[in-house]
N, C-alpha and C positions, 0 to 999 in steps of 0.2 A: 869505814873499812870494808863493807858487804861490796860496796860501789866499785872498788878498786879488784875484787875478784871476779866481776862479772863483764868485765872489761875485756874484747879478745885481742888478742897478743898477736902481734904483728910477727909475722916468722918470715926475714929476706929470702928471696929466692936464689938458687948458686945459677951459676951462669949456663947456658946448654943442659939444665933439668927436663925443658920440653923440646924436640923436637921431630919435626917433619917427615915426613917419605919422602927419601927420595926417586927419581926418575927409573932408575936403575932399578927398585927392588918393586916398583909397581909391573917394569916390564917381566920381572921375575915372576911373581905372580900369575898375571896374565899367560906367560907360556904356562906355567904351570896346569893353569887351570883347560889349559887348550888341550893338552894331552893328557888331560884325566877325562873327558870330553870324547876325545879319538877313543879313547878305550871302553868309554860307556857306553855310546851309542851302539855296535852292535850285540852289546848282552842283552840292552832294552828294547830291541827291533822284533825278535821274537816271544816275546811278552805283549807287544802290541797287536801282532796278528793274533796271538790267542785269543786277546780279549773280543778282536770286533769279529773274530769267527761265533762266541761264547754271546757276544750282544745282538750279533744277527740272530742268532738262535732266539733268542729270549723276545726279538724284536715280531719276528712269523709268530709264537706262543699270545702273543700278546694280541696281536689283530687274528689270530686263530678265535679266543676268549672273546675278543668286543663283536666277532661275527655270529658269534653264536648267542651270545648277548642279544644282540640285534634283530636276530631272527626269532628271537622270542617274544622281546616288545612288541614287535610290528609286524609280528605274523606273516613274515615273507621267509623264503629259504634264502642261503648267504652260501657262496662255495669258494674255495681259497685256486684260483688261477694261477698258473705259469705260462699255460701257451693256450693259444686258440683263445683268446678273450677280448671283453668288450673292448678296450682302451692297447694300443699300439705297447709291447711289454721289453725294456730295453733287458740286455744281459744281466742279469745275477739282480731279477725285477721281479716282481709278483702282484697279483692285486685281488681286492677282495671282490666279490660282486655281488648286488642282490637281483633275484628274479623279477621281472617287469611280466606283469599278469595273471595271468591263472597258473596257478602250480603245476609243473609239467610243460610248460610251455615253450622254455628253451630259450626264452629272450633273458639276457642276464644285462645288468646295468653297474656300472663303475659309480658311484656314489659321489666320488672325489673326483671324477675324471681323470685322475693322471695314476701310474700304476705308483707302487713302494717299489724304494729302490734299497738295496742293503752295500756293504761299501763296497772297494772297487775289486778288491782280493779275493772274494766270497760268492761261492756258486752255490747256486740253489738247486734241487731236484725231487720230485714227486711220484710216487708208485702209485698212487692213487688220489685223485681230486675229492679233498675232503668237504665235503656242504654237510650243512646243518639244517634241519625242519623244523619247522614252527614250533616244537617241544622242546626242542633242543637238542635232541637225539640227534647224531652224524651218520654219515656213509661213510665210515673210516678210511681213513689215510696215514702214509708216512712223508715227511716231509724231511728231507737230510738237506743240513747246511754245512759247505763244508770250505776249507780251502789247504795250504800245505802244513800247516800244523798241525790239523786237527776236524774232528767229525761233528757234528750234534744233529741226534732225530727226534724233530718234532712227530710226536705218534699223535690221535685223535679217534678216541674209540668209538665204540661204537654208541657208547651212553650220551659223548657230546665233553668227556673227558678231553684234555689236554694234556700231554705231558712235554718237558725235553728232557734227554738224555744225550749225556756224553758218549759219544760211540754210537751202540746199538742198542734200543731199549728193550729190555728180557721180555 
């Protein structure tokens, strides 16, 4: 009697219980989703510029740090370039350089040979060329990245600090 309860029970299926997409309701869909699409993309177009204005920012911060890094190991000075530099500097480009020589000498060298490029929307600008000495103390500078949405200043004190800041740094 156990045997005959443990037995599973065959249930008919009715007729037209499963069926298919049709043709029709996949093209339904498909517009659908094309005009939720049309409507997204430009809310999200201005959330992308923030970002790569916010990641250029942080992108300068970050070889600002490894320059001054670097001038510490190897006891050379490192200074953050935009114009007049060793390596040819395309638009919204920067590069880092170390000095070749005796300190004071005025030969700077691109390590990488090619400059940083930041992306296409994004300009860069300098009030002052920040380099870094063998301590790691700077000749302070501001470095402003910017483009239509928005500001960010890489500052570089005079201790060899870093900062960015949204806007203007106090």
């Amino acid at each position: 009697m156990i045997t005959r309860l443990c037995v599973p029970r065959r249930i008919p299926l009715r007729a037209g219980a499963y069926r298919g997409v049709t043709v029709v309701e996949l093209l339904t869909l498909l517009a659908l989703l094309v005009v939720l699409a049309a409507l997204a993309i430009p809310t999200i177009s201005p959330i992308v510029s923030r970002y790569r204005v916010r990641g250029a920012a942080w992108q300068v911060a970050g070889d600002l740090r490894l320059a001054r890094q670097r001038a510490v190991t190897i006891k050379k000075r490192f200074r953050f370039c935009v114009a007049g530099c060793a390596v040819p500097i395309p638009a919204g480009g920067y590069s880092v350089e170390r000095e070749e020589g005796a300190m004071g000498s005025g030969t700077w060298v691109n390590e990488q040979g090619v400059a940083s490029r930041l992306p296409p929307d994004v300009t860069i600008g300098v009030n002052a060329v920040p380099t870094f000495t063998l301590t790691g103390t700077a000749a302070s500078g501001t470095v402003t990245v910017s483009n239509l949405l928005g500001a960010y200043e890489v500052t570089v004190a005079q201790s060899g600090r870093v900062r960015v800041c949204e806007g203007a740094c106090p």
